[in-house]
LUMTI-194736 format. One record per atom (N, C-alpha, C): residue number from 0; residue in one letter; chain; atom name; x, y, z. Coordinates in nm, 3 decimals. Layout:
// residues N
+-----+-----+-------+------+---------+---------+---------+
|   n | res | chain | atom |       X |       Y |       Z |
+-----+-----+-------+------+---------+---------+---------+
| NUM |   A |     A |   CA |       X |       Y |       Z |
...
+-----+-----+-------+------+---------+---------+---------+
This chain:
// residues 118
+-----+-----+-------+------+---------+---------+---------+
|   n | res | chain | atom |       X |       Y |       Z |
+-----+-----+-------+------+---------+---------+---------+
|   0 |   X |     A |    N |   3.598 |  -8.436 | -15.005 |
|   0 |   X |     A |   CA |   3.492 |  -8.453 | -14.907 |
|   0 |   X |     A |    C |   3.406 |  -8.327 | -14.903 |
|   1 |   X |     A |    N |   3.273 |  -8.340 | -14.902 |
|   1 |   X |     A |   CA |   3.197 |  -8.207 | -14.893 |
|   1 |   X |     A |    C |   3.235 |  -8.131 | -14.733 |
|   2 |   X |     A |    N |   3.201 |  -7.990 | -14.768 |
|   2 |   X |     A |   CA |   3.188 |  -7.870 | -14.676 |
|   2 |   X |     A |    C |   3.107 |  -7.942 | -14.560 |
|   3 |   X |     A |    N |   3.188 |  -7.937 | -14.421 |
|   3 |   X |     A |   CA |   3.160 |  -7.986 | -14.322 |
|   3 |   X |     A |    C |   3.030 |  -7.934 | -14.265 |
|   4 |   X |     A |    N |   2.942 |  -7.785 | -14.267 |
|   4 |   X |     A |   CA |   2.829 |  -7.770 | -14.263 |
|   4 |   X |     A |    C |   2.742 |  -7.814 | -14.311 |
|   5 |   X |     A |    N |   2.781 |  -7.860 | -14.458 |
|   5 |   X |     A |   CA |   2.714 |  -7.918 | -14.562 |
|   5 |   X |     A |    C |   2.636 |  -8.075 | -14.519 |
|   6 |   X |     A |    N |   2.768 |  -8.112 | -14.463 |
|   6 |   X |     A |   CA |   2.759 |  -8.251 | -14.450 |
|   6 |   X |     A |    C |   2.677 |  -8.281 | -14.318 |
|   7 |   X |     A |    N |   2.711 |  -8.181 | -14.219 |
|   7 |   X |     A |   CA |   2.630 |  -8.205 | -14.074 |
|   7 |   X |     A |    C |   2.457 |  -8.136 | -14.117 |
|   8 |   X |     A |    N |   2.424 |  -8.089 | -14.198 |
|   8 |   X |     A |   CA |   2.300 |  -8.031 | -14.295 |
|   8 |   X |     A |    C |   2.245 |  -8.157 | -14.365 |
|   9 |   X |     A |    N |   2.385 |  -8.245 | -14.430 |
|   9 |   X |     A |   CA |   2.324 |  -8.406 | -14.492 |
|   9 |   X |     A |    C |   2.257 |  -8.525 | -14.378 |
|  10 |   X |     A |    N |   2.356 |  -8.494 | -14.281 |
|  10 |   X |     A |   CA |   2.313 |  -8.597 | -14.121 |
|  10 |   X |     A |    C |   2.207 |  -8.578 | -14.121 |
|  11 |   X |     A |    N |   2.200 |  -8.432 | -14.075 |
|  11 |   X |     A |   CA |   2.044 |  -8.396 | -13.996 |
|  11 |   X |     A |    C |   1.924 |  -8.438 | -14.096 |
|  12 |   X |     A |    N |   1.916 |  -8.440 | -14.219 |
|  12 |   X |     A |   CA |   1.778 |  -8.423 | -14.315 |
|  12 |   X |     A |    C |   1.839 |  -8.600 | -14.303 |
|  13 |   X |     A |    N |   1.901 |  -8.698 | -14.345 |
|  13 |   X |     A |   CA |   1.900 |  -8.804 | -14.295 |
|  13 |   X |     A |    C |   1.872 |  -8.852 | -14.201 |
|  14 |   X |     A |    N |   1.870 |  -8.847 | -14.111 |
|  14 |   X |     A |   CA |   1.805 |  -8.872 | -13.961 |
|  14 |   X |     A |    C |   1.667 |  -8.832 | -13.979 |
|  15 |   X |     A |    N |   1.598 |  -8.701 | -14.024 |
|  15 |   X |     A |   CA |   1.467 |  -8.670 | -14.028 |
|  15 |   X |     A |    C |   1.385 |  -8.730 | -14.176 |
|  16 |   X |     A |    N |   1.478 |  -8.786 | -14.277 |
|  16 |   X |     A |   CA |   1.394 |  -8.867 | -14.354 |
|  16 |   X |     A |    C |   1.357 |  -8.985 | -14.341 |
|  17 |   X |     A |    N |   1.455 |  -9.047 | -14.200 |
|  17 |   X |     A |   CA |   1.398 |  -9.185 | -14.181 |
|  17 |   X |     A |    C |   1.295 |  -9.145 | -14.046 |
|  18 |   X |     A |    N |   1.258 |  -9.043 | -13.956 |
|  18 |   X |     A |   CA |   1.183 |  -9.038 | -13.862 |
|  18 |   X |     A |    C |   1.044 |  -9.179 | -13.929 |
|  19 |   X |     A |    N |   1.014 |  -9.243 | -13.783 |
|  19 |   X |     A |   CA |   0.942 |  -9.325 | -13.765 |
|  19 |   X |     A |    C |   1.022 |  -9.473 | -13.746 |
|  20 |   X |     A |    N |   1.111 |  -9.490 | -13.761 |
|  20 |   X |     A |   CA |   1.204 |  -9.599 | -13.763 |
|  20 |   X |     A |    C |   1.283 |  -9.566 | -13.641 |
|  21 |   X |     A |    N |   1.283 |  -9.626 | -13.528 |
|  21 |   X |     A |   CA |   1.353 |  -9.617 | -13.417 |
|  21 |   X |     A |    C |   1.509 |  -9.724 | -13.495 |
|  22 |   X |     A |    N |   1.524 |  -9.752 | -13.575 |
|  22 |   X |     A |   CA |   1.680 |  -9.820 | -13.573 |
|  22 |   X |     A |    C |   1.729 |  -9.772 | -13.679 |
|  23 |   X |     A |    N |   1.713 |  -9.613 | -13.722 |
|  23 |   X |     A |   CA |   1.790 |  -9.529 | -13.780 |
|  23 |   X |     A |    C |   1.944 |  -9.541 | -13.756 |
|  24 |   X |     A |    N |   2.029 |  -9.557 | -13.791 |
|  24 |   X |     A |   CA |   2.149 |  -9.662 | -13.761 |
|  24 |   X |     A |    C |   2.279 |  -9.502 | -13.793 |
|  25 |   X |     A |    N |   2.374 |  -9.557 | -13.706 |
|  25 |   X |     A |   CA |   2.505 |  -9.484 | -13.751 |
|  25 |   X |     A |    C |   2.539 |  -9.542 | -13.930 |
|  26 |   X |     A |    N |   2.562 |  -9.660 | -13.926 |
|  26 |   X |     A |   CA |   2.553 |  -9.762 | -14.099 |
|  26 |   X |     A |    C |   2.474 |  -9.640 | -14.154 |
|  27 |   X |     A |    N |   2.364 |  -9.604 | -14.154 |
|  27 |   X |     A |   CA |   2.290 |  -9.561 | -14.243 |
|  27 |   X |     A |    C |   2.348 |  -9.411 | -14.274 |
|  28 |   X |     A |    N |   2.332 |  -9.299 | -14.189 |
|  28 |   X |     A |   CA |   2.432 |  -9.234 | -14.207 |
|  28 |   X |     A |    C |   2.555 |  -9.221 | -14.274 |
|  29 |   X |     A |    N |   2.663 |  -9.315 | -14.245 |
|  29 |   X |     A |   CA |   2.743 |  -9.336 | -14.263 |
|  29 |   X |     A |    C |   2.764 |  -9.375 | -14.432 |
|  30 |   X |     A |    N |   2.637 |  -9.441 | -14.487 |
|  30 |   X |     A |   CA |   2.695 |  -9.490 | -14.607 |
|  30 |   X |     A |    C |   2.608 |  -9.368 | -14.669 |
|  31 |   X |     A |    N |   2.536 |  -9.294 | -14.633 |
|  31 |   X |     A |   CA |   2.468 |  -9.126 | -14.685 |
|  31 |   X |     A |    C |   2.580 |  -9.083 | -14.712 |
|  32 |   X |     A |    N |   2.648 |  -9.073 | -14.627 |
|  32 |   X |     A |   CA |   2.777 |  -8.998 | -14.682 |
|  32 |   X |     A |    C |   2.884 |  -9.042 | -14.768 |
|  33 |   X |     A |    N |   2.900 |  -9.173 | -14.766 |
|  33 |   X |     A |   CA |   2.948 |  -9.229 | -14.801 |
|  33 |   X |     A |    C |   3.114 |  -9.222 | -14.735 |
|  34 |   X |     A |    N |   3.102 |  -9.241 | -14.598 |
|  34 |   X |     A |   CA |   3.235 |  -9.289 | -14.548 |
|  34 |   X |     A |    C |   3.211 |  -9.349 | -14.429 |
|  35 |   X |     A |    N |   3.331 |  -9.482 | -14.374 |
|  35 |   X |     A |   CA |   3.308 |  -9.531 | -14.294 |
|  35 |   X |     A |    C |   3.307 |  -9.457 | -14.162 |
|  36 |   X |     A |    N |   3.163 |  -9.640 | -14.099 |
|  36 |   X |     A |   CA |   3.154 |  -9.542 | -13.967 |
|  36 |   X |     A |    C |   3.239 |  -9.494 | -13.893 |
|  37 |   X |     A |    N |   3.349 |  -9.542 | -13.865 |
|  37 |   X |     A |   CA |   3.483 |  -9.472 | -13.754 |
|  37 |   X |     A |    C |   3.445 |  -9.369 | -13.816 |
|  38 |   X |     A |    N |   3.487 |  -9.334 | -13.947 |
|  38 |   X |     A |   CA |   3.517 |  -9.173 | -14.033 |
|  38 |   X |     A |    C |   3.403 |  -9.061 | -13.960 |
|  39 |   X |     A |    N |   3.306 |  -9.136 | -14.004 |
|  39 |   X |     A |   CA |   3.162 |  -9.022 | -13.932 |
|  39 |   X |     A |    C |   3.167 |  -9.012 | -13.814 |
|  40 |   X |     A |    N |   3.175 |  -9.098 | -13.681 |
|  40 |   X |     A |   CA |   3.220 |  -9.143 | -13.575 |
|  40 |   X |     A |    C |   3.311 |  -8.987 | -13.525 |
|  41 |   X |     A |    N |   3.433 |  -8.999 | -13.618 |
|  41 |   X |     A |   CA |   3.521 |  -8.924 | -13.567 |
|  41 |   X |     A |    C |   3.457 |  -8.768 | -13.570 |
|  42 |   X |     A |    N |   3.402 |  -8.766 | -13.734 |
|  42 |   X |     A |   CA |   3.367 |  -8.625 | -13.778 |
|  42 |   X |     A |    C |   3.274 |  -8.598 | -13.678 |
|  43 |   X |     A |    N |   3.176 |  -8.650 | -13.649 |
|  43 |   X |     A |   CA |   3.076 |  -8.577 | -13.560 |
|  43 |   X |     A |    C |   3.126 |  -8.549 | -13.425 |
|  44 |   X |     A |    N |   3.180 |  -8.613 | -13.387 |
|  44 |   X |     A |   CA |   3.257 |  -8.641 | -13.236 |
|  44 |   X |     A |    C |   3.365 |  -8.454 | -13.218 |
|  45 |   X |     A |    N |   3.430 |  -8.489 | -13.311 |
|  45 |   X |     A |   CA |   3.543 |  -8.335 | -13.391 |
|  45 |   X |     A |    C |   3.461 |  -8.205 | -13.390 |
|  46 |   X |     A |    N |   3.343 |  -8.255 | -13.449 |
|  46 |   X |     A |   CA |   3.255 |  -8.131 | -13.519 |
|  46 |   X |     A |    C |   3.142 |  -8.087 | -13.421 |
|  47 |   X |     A |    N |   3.075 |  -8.141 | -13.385 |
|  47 |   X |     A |   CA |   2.982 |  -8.126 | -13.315 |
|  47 |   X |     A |    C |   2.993 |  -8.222 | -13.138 |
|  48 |   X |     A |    N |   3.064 |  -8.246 | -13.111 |
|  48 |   X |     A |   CA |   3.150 |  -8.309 | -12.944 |
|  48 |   X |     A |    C |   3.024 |  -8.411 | -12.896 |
|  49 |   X |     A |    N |   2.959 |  -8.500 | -12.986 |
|  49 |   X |     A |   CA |   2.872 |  -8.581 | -12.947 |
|  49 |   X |     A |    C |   2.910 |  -8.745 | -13.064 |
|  50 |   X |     A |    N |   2.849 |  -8.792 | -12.998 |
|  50 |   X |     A |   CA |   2.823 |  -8.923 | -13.061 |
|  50 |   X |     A |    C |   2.775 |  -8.947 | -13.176 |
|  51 |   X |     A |    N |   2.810 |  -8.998 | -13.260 |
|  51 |   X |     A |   CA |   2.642 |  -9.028 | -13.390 |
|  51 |   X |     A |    C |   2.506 |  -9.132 | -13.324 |
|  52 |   X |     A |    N |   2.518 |  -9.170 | -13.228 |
|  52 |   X |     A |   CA |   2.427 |  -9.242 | -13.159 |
|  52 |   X |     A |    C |   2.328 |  -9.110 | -13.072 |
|  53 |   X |     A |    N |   2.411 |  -9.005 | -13.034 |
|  53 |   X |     A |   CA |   2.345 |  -8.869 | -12.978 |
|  53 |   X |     A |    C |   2.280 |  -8.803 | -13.057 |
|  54 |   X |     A |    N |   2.366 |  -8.762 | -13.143 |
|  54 |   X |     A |   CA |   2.326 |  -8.716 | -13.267 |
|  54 |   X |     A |    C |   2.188 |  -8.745 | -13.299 |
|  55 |   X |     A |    N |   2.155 |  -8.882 | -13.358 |
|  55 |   X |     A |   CA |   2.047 |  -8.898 | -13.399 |
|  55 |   X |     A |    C |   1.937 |  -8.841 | -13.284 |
|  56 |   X |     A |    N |   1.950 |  -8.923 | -13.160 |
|  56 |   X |     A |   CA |   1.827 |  -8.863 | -13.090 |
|  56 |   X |     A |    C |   1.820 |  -8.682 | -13.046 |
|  57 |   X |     A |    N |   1.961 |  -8.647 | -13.089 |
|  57 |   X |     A |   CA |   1.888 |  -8.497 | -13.042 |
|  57 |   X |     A |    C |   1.831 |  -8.483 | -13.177 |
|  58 |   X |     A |    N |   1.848 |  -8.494 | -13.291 |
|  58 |   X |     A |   CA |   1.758 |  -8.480 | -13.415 |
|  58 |   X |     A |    C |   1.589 |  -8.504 | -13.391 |
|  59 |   X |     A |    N |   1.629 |  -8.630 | -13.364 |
|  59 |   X |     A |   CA |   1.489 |  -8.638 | -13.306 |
|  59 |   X |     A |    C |   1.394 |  -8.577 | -13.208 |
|  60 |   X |     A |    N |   1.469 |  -8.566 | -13.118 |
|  60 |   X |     A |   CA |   1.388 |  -8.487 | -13.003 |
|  60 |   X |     A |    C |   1.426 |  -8.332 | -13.019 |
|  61 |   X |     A |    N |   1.469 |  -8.268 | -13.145 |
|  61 |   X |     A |   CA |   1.422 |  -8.144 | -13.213 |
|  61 |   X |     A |    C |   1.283 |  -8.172 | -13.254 |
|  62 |   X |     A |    N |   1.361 |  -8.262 | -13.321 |
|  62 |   X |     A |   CA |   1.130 |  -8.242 | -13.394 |
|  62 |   X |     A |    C |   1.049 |  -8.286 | -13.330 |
|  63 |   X |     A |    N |   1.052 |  -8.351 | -13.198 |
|  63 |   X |     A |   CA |   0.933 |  -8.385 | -13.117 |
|  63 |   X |     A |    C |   0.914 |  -8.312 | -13.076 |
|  64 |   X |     A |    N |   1.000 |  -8.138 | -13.054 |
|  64 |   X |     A |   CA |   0.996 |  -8.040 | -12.977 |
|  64 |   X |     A |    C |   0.878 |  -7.941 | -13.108 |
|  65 |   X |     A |    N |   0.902 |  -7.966 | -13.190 |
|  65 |   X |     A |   CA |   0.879 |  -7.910 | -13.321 |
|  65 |   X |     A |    C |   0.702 |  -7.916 | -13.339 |
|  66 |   X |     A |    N |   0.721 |  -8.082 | -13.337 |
|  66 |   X |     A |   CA |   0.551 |  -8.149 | -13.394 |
|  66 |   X |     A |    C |   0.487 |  -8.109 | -13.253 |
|  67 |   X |     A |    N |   0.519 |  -8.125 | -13.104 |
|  67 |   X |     A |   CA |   0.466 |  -8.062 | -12.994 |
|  67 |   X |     A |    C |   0.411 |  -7.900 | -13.017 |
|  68 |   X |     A |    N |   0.451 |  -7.839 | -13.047 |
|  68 |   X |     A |   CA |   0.481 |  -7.664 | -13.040 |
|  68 |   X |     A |    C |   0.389 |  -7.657 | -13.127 |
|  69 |   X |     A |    N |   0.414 |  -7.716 | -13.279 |
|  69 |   X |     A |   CA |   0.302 |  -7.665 | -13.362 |
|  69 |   X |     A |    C |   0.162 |  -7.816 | -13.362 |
|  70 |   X |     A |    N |   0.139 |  -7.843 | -13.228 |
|  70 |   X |     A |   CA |   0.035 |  -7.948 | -13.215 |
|  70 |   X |     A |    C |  -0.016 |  -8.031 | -13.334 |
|  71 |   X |     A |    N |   0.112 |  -8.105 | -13.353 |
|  71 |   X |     A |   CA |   0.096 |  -8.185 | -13.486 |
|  71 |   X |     A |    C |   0.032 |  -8.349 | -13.436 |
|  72 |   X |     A |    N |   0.036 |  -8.323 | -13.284 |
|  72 |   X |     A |   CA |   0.024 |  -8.429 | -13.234 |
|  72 |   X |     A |    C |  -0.117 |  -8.446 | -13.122 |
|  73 |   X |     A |    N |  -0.152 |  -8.562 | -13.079 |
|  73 |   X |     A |   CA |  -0.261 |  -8.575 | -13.021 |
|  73 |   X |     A |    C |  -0.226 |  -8.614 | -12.890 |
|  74 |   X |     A |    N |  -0.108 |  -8.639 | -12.889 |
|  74 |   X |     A |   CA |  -0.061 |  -8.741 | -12.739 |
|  74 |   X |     A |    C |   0.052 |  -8.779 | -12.791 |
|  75 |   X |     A |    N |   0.128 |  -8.784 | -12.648 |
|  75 |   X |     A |   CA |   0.301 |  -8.806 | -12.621 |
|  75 |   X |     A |    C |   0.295 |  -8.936 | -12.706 |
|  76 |   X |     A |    N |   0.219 |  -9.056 | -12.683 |
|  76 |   X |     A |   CA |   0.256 |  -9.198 | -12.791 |
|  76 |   X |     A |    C |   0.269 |  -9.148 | -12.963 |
|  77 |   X |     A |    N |   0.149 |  -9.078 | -12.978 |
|  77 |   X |     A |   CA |   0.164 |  -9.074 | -13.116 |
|  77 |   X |     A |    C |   0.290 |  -8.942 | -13.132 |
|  78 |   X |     A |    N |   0.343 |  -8.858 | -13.020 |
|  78 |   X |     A |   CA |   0.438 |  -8.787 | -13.099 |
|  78 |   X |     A |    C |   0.585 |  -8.880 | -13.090 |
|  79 |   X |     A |    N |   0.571 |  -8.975 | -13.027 |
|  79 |   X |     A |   CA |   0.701 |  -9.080 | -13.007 |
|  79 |   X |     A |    C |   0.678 |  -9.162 | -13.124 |
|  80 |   X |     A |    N |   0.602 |  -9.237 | -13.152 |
|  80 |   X |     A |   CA |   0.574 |  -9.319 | -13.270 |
|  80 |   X |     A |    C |   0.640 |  -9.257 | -13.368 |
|  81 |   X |     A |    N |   0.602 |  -9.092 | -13.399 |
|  81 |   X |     A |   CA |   0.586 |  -9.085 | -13.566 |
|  81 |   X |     A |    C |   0.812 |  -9.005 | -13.565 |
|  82 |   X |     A |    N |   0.795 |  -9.033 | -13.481 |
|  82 |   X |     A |   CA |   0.997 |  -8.974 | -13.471 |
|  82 |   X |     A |    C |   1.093 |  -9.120 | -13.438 |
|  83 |   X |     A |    N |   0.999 |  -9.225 | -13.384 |
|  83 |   X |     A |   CA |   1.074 |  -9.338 | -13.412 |
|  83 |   X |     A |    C |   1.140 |  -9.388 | -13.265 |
|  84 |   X |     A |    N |   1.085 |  -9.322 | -13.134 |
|  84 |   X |     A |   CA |   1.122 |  -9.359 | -13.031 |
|  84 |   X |     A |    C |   1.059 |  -9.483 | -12.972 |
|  85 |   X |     A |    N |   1.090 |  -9.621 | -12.927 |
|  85 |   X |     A |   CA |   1.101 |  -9.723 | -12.905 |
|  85 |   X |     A |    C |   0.975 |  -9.733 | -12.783 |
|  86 |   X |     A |    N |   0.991 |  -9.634 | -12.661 |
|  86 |   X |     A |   CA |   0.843 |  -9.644 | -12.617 |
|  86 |   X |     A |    C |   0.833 |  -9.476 | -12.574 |
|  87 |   X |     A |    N |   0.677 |  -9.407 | -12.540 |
|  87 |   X |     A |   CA |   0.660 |  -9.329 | -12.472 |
|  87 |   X |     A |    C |   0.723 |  -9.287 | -12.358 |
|  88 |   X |     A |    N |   0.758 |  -9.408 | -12.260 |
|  88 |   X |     A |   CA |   0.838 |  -9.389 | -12.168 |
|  88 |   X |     A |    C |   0.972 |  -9.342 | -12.182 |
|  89 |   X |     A |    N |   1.062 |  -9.379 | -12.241 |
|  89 |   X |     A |   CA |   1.181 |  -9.369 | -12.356 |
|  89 |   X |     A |    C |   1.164 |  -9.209 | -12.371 |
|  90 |   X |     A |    N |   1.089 |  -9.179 | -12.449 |
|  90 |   X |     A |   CA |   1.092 |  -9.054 | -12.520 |
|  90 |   X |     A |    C |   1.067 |  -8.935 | -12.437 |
|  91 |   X |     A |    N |   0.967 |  -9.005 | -12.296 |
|  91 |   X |     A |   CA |   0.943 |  -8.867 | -12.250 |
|  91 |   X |     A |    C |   1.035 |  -8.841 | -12.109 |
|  92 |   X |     A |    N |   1.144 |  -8.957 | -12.107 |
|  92 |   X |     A |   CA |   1.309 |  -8.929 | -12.030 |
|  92 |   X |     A |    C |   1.350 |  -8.866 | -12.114 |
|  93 |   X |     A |    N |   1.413 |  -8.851 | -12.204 |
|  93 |   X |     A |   CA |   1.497 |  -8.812 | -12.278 |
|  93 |   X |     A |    C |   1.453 |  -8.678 | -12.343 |
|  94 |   X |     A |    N |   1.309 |  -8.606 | -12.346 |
|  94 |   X |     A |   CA |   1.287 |  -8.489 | -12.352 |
|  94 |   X |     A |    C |   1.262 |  -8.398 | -12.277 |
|  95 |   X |     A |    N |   1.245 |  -8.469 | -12.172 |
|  95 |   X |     A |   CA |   1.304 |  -8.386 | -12.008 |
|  95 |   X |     A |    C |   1.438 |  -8.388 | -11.988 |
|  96 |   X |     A |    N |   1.526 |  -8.484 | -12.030 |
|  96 |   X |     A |   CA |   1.627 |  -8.409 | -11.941 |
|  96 |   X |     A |    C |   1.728 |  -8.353 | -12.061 |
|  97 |   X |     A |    N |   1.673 |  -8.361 | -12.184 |
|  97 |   X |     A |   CA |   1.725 |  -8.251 | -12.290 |
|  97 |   X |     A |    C |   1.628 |  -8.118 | -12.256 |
|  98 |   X |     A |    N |   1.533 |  -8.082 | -12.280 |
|  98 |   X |     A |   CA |   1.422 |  -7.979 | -12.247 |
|  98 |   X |     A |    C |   1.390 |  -7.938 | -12.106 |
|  99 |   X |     A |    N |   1.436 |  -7.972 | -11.963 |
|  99 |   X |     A |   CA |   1.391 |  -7.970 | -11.858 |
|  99 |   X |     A |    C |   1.252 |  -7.967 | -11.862 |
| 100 |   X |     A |    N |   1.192 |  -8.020 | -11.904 |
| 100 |   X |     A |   CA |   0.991 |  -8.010 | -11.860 |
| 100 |   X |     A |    C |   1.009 |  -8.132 | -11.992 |
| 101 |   X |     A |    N |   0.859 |  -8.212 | -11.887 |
| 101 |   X |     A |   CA |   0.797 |  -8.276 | -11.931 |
| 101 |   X |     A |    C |   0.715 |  -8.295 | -12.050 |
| 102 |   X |     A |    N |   0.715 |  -8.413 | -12.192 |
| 102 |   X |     A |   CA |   0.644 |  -8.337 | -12.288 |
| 102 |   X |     A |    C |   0.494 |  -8.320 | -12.310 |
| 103 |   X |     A |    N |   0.413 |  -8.397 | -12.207 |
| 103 |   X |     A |   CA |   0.295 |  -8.295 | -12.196 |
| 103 |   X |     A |    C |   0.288 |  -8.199 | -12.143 |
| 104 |   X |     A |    N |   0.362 |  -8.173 | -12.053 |
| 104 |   X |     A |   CA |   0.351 |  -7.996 | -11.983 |
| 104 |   X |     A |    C |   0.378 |  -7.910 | -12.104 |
| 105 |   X |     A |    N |   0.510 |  -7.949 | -12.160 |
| 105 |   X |     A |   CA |   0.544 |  -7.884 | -12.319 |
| 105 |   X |     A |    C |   0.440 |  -7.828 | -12.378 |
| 106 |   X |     A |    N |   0.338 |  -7.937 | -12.485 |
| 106 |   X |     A |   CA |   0.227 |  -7.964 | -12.551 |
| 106 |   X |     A |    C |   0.093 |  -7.871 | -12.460 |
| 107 |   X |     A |    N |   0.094 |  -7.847 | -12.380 |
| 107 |   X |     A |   CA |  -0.016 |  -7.754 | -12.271 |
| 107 |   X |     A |    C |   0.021 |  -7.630 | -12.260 |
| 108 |   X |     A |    N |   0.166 |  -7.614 | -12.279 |
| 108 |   X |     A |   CA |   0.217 |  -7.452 | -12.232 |
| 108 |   X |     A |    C |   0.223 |  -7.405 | -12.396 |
| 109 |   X |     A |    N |   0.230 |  -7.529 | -12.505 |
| 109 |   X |     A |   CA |   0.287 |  -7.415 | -12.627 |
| 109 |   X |     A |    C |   0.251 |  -7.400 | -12.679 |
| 110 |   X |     A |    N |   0.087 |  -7.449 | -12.650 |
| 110 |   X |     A |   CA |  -0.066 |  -7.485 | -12.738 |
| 110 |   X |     A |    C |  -0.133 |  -7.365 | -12.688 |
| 111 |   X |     A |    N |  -0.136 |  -7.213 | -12.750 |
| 111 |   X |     A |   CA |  -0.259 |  -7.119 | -12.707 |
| 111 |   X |     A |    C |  -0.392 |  -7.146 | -12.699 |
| 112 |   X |     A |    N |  -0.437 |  -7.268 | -12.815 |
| 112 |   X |     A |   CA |  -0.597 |  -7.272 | -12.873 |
| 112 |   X |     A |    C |  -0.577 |  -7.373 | -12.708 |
| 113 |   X |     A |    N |  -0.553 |  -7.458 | -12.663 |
| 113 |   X |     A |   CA |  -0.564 |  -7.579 | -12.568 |
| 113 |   X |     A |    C |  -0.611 |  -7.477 | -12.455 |
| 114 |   X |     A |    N |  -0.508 |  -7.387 | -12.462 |
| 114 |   X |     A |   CA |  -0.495 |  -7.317 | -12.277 |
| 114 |   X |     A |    C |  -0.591 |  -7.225 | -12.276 |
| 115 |   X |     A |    N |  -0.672 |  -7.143 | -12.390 |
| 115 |   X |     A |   CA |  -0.790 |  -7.095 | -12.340 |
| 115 |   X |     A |    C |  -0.889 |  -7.121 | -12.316 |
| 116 |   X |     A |    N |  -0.887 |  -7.254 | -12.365 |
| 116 |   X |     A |   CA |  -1.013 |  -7.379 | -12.268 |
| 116 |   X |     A |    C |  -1.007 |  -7.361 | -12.108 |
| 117 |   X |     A |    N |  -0.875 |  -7.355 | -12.079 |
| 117 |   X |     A |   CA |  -0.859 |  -7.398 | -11.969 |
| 117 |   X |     A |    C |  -0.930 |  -7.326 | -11.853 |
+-----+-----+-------+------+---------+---------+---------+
């Protein structure tokens, strides 16, 4: 079996090569690695004390933190769309209460060119 950093290094760029697909699947993962889901299930659970269902969305809502910061984005829909979150609403629970702040407050505080308009 590969080096367990290795492999949580294979998750993560799996999860971020399917961004835009909200049904990025444990299955999918799972056969990346090529072991069953219980197996990954367990490993991530062991390795990192979360879910593979967690997993994926904190992956995700890294890089929404990511495409926000370096204003890859125009608005909270299109930064939910292009990471695969199901609605705006959806995405901008779940990056508050991973991030405490809201992700347009985010996108306003981490944008210099935005805030000297202001």
């Amino acid at each position: 079996m590969m080096e367990q950093q290795s492999l949580v290094t294979k998750l993560k760029e799996g999860v971020l090569k399917k961004l835009g697909n909200e049904n990025v699947s444990v299955k999918d993962l799972a056969d990346l690695t090529m072991m069953s889901e219980r197996s990954l299930y367990r490993f991530i659970k062991r390795k990192l004390g979360t879910t593979p269902g967690r997993f994926i969305r904190e992956v995700k809502l890294e890089r929404t933190r990511e495409l926000l910061y370096n204003n890859c984005c125009q608005n909270i829909k299109e930064v939910a769309d292009k990471v695969g979150f199901e609605s705006p609403g959806n995405f901008s629970l779940a990056f508050e209460k991973k991030f405490k702040v809201k992700p347009g407050r985010y996108l306003q505080t981490s944008n210099p060119i935005k805030n000297s308009h202001n």
